[in-house]
VOFI-283443 format. One record per residue (C-alpha): residue in one letter; x, y, z. Coordinates in steps of 0.05 Angstrom, whole numbers, plus 5000, padded with zeros to 4 digits. Layout:
N
AXYZ/...
***
This chain:
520
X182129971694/X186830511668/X192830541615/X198230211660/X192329521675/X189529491607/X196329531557/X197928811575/X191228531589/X188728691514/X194028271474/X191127731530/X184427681515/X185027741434/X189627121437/X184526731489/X178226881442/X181726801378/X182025981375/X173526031390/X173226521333/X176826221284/X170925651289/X165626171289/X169026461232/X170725721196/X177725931198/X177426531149/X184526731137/X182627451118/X178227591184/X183227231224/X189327691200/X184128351211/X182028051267/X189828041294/X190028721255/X185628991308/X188428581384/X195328881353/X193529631339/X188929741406/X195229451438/X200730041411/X194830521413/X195430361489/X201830281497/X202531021465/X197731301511/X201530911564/X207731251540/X205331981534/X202931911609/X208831631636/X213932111607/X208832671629/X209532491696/X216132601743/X214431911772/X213831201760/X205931071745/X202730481790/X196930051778/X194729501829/X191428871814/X184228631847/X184629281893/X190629021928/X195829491947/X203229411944/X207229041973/X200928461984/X198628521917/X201128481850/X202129171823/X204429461752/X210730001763/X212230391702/X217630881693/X220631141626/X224830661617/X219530061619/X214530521578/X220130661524/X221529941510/X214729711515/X212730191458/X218229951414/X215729231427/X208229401416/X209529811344/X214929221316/X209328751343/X204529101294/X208929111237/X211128411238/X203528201243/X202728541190/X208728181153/X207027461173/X201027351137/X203127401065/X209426991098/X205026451118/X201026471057/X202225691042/X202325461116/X195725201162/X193425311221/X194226031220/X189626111285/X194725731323/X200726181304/X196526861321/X194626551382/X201726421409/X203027081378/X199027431416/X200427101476/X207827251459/X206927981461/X202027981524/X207427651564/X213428141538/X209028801558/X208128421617/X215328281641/X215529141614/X210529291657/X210528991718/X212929161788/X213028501820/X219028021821/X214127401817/X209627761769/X215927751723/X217927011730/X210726871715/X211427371643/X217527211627/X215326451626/X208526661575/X213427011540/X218426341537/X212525891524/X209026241468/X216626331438/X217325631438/X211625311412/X212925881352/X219625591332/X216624911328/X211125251279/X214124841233/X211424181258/X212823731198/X220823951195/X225623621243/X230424151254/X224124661276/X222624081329/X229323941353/X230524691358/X224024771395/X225924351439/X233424511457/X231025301462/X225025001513/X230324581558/X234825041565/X230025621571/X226325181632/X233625091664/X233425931672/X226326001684/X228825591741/X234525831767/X230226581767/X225426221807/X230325911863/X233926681867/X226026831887/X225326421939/X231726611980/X230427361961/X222927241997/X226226832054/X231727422069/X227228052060/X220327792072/X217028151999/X217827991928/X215628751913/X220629061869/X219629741901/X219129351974/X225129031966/X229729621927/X227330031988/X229629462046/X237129422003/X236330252018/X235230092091/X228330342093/X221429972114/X215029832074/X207729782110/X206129092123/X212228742111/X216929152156/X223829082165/X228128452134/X227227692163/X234027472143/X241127572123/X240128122061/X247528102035/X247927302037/X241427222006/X242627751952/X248927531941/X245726821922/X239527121882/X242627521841/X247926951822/X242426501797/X237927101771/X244527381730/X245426671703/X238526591683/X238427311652/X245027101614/X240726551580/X234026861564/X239127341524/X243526881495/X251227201531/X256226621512/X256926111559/X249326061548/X248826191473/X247425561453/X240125541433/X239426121397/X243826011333/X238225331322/X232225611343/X232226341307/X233826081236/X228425461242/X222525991257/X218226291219/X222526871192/X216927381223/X218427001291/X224927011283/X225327681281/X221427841339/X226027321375/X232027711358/X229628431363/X224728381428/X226127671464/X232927751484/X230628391512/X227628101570/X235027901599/X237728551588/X231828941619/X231128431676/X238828571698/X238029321688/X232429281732/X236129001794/X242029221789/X239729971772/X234030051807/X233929551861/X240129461885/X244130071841/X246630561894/X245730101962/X250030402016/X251729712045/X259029552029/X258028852023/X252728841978/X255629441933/X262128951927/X256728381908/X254228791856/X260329041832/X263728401820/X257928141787/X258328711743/X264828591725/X262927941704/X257728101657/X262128591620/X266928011613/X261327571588/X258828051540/X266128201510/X266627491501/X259427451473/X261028071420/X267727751401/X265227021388/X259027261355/X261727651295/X267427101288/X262926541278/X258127021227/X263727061175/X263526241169/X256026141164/X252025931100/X245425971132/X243326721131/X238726691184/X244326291226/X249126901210/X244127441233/X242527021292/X250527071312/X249927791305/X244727801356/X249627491414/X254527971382/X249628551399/X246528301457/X254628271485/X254828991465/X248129051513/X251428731572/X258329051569/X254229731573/X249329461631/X255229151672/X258829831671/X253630081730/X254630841703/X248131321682/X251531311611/X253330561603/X246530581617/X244031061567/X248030791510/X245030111523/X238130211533/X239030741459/X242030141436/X237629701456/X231730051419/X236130201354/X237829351349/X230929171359/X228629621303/X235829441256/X234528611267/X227828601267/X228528941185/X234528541181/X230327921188/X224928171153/X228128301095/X232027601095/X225927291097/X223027631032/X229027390995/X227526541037/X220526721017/X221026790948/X226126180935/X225125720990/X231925621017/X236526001075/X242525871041/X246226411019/X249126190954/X241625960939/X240426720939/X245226950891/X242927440842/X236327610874/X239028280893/X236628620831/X230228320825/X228128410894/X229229140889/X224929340964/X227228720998/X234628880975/X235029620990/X231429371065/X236928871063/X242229441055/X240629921102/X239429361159/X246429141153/X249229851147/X245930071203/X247629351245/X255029511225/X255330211246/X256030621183/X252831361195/X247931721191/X243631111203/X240731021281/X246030521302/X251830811291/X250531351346/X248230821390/X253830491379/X258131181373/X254431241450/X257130541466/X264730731460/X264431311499/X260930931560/X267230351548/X272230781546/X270731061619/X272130321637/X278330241593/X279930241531/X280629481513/X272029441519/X271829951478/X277129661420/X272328951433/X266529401394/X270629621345/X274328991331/X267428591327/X264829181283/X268529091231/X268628271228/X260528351222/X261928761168/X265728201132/X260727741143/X255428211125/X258928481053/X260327771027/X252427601037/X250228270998/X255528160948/X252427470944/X245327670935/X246528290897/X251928090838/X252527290841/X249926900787/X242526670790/X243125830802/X236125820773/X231326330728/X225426480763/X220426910760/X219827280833/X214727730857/X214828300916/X209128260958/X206228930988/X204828861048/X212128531067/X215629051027/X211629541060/X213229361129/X220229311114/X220729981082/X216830261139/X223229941180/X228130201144/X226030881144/X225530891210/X233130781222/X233531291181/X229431791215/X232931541287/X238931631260/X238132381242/X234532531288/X239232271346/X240532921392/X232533021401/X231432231423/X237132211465/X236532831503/X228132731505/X227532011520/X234131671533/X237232161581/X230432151627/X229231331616/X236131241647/X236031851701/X228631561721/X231530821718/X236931021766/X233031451812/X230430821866/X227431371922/X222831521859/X221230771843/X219830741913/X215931361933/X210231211876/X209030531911/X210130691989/X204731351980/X199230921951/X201030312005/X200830852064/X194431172033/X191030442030/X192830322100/X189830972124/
***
């Protein structure tokens, strides 16, 4: 099995064994957490090697399943833009494991919660990885299961239950609706092959399956209708907001950032993959105008989503509530760009993609130092802890400058990259991330002034743990370093995701060779 098979498998079998461990072990929390140490570190360590090869190569790298060639089988297709993300998931998947145990240094059953965590981060490398429509209902539902059971962590608390179980029902509601757009995409074109089924939109055959069964622009039409819809939710675009303000602030801050920083991302990758690759560029008049008009209503949807987002942060109390606002804000931001259908809107969402997930996940992170050490996410219950959480508060700082757009830090160019690609659509999208700009900024000042010079309610006695403030550090220097060093990550890994992303005679080249080779 090489790179591309084993990345997500790894994750997979360290959150299987770990339960029957933890009983060998009699439930050692310091084996456990090295234990998690390791599944978490061989998984970047892959996912690096994964990403070296792939942006070595001038094609998308395939791996089949069982020996069973595309489009029978269930294959693994990944390009730059997959790799890219998934190594951004893998690293902040490291970190935060690293966070979580001093987090959870009063809580049991801390098997359970690396189990799910693991399983969390196998089924996000595997909606990354794959190259298989089905394949990716089937991830994105380990990836929706593990999530969660990890908001309910909190068993014994009411609001983590109820939460739980309003993010599971609704999330079950998209699942489904992804899973009905399957069916009439397999009863129209015969395949549920990504590459199969972006090369029938492009009028040409695959071995095997051979030319489409049904009507192609009715079906599509349909299927990407109910897949759009069920993308919407996963990522939390306003109509379908709803569960995310309760379930993100009831989680374990550690899952709450990964909730906000990598779980959303599945929506916004799963649109960019069919309406870039597979269906980006069709020649079919009909189903460019289906694609265009669905477009069109995502960027509407994601305006709306930016604008409601960073008006309801300015009236929160909860801090974890107001962060999880700004996370429809920015995931709004993500779907204007992706709606736009350009190479740029494109490249300015996938940089900002990476540069949120990095921002929230330290924005969390350091929020949840500051719960941590008093026991309460209200914000006035924070006062004054500013100056004697001196790591947590300068973690606290640069995550919100960043979030806001304030240079040199690594979202303001994103963002900077953002207005260009909405101002080749007009110039009222790009006044929407401007406008909600500087309301999160509101929001965001009156917490910091909060934490940093309000008066103490109670004197306490508070102390930093390493390996949190470590981790968050390690964040916050990052969006630093991304930030400065913005031309050489744009032009080196941005500009080729999205050219690579875009390019669907690539995407399907890598898979038809290998299918024609197996059939000689």
């Amino acid at each position: 099995m090489d790179v591309v098979g084993i990345t997500p498998v790894i994750p997979v079998i360290f959150a299987f064994a770990l339960p029957l461990f933890s009983i060998i072990i009699k439930g050692n929390r310091k084996i456990i957490q090295a234990y998690v140490l390791i599944g978490t570190g061989l998984a970047l360590v892959s996912t690096f090697k994964l990403f070296q090869k792939t942006y070595a190569s001038d094609r998308p790298l395939v791996y089949t399943f069982g020996g069973w060639s595309a489009p029978v089988g269930v294959i693994y297709e990944v390009d730059k833009l997959s790799a890219l993300i998934a190594l951004v998931t893998a690293g902040l998947m490291f970190l935060i494991s690293i966070y979580s145990y001093r987090y959870l240094e009063h809580e049991n059953g801390l098997e359970w919660y690396y189990t799910l965590y693991l399983g969390l981060e196998a089924g996000l490398l595997g909606v990354l990885l794959t190259g298989d429509a089905f394949n990716l209902f089937v991830m994105i539902e380990v990836t929706s299961i593990a999530a969660y059971a990890l908001v309910m962590f909190y068993r014994d608390r009411g609001d983590s239950v109820y939460a739980g179980l309003k993010y599971a029902l609704i999330g079950a509601v998209g699942t489904t609706m992804y899973f009905l757009a399957l069916g009439i995409l397999y009863g129209a074109f015969g395949t549920v092959n990504l590459a199969d089924l972006t090369a029938k939109v492009h009028g040409m055959d695959f071995p095997l399956t051979g030319a489409p069964v049904g009507d192609i622009v009715v079906a599509s039409g349909v299927a990407l209708a109910l897949a759009t819809w069920a993308f919407l939710i996963k990522a939390a675009i306003v109509p379908n907001h709803f569960w995310l303000p309760e379930a993100h602030p009831a989680a374990p801050s550690p899952i709450s950032a990964i909730l906000s920083g990598l779980v959303v991302n599945v929506g916004v990758y799963s649109l960019i993959r069919f309406l870039y690759t597979v269906y980006g560029g069709t020649l079919i008049p009909e189903l460019a105008r289906i694609v265009s008009v669905l477009s069109n209503i995502v960027v509407v949807l994601g305006a709306v989503s930016s604008l409601f987002g960073a008006a309801m942060m300015t009236v929160q109390k909860d801090v974890k509530r107001l962060i999880a606002y700004s996370t429809i804000m920015h995931m709004g931001y993500l779907f204007m760009a992706v709606g736009l259908g350009t190479q740029l809107g494109l490249q300015a969402a996938l940089f900002h993609l990476v540069n949120h997930a990095i921002a929230k996940a330290l924005l969390f992170l350091a929020a949840g130092a500051f719960i941590h050490a008093i026991g309460s996410r209200n914000v006035d219950d924070l006062a004054g802890l500013g100056k004697k959480m001196p790591v947590a508060t300068f973690s606290l700082a640069i995550a919100t400058l960043s979030l806001v757009g304030v240079p040199p830090l690594n979202v303001f160019f994103s963002k900077l990259l953002l207005f260009n690609a909405l101002m080749e659509k007009g110039l009222g999208p790009a006044l929407i991330l401007v406008i909600s700009s500087v309301i999160a900024l509101v929001a965001y000042v009156r917490v910091f002034h909060i934490i940093w010079l309000g008066k103490p309610r109670k004197d306490i006695k508070i102390k930093e743990h390493a390996s949190m403030s470590l981790v968050c550090l390690v964040l916050a220097v990052i969006c630093i370093i991304v930030g400065l060093a913005t031309p050489i990550i744009v032009d080196g890994l941005i500009n080729p995701a999205a050219t690579q992303a875009m390019d669907y005679n690539s995407y399907i080249n890598a898979v038809l060779d290998l299918a024609l080779k197996t059939i000689r």
